[in-house]
C-alpha positions in Angstrom: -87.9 97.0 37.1 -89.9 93.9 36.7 -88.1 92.1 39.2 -88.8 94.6 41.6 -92.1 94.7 41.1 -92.5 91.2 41.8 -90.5 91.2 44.6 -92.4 93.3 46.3 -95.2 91.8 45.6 -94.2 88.1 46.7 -93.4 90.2 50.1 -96.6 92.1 50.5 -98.3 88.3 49.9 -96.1 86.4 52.3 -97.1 89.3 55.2 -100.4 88.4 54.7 -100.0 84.8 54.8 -98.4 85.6 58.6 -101.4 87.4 59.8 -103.8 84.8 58.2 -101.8 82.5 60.4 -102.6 85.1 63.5 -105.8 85.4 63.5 -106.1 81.4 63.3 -104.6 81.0 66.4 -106.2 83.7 68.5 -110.0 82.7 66.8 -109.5 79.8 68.8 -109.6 81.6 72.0 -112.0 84.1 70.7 -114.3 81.3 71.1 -114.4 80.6 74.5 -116.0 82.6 77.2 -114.8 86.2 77.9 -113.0 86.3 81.2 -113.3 89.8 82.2 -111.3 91.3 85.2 -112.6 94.9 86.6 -109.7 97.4 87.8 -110.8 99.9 89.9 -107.8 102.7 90.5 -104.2 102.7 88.7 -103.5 100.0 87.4 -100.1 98.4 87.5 -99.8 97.8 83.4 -96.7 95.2 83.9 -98.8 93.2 85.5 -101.9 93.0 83.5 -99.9 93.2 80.5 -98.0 89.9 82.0 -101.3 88.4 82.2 -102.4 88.7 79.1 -99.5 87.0 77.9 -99.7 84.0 80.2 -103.8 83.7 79.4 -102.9 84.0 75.6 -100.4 81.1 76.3 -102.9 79.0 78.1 -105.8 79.9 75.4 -108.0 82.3 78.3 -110.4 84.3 76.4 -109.4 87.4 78.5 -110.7 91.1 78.5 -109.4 94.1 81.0 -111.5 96.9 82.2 -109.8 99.8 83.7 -112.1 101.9 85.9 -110.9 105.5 86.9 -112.5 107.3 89.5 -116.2 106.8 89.2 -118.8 107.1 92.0 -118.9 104.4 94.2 -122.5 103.0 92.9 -121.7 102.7 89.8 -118.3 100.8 90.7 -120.4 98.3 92.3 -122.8 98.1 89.8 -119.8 97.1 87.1 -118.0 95.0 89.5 -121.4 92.6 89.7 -122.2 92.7 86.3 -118.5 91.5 85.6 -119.4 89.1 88.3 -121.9 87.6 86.9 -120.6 87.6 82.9 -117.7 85.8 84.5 -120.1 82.5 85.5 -120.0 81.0 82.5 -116.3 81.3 82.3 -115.3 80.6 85.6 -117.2 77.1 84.9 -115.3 76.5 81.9 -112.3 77.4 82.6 -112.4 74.9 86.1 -113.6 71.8 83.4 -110.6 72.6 81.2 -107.9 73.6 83.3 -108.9 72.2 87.1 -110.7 73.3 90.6 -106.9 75.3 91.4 -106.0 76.4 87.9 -106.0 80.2 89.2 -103.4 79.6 92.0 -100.9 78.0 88.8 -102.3 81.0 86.5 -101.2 83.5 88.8 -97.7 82.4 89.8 -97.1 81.9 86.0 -98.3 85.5 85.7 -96.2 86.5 88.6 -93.2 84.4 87.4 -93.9 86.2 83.8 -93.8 89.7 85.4 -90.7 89.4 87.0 -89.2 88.3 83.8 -90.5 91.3 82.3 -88.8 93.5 84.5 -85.1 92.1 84.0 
């Protein structure tokens, strides 16, 4: 019984050592500027769930917003403000990654999604 017991509680420790080791890597990114993309209509989830992998990858600080139907005003009025939260960003990301890096982002999101869906 004593065995056991300590068995499993060397394996509730060593889980938590694996999601200390998580949240280390993913504070890193949590760090940098929120990249925030607005989706207006259904969104196509392979593809933003392809992105999110290849920004993770990269270290993008990268948020979604999924609009549904909404009046038009106030779709515009989110769409600028994500506009101009995304200045900052848009700044860093071009010093670490490069003028172009969103032409290579997206065909690595694009090569990603069609890896997703063999």
């Amino acid at each position: 019984m004593k065995k056991f017991l300590l068995i499993c509680i060397m394996t509730l420790l060593s889980g938590c050592n694996t999601e200390q080791a998580m949240d280390e890597d993913t504070s890193a990114i949590s760090s940098y500027p929120l990249l925030t993309k607005y989706i207006v209509g259904k969104p196509n989830m392979i593809y933003f769930n392809a992105e999110k992998e290849v920004a993770l990858r990269w270290g993008i600080n990268l948020k979604h917003i999924f609009v549904g139907s909404k009046i038009r005003d106030e779709i515009e009025q989110g769409r600028l403000a994500v506009e101009e939260s995304n200045i900052e960003a848009n700044e860093f990301y071009n010093k670490k990654f490069g003028k172009d890096w969103e032409v290579k982002f997206q065909e690595e999101v694009e090569a990603q999604k069609s890896k997703s869906l063999e």
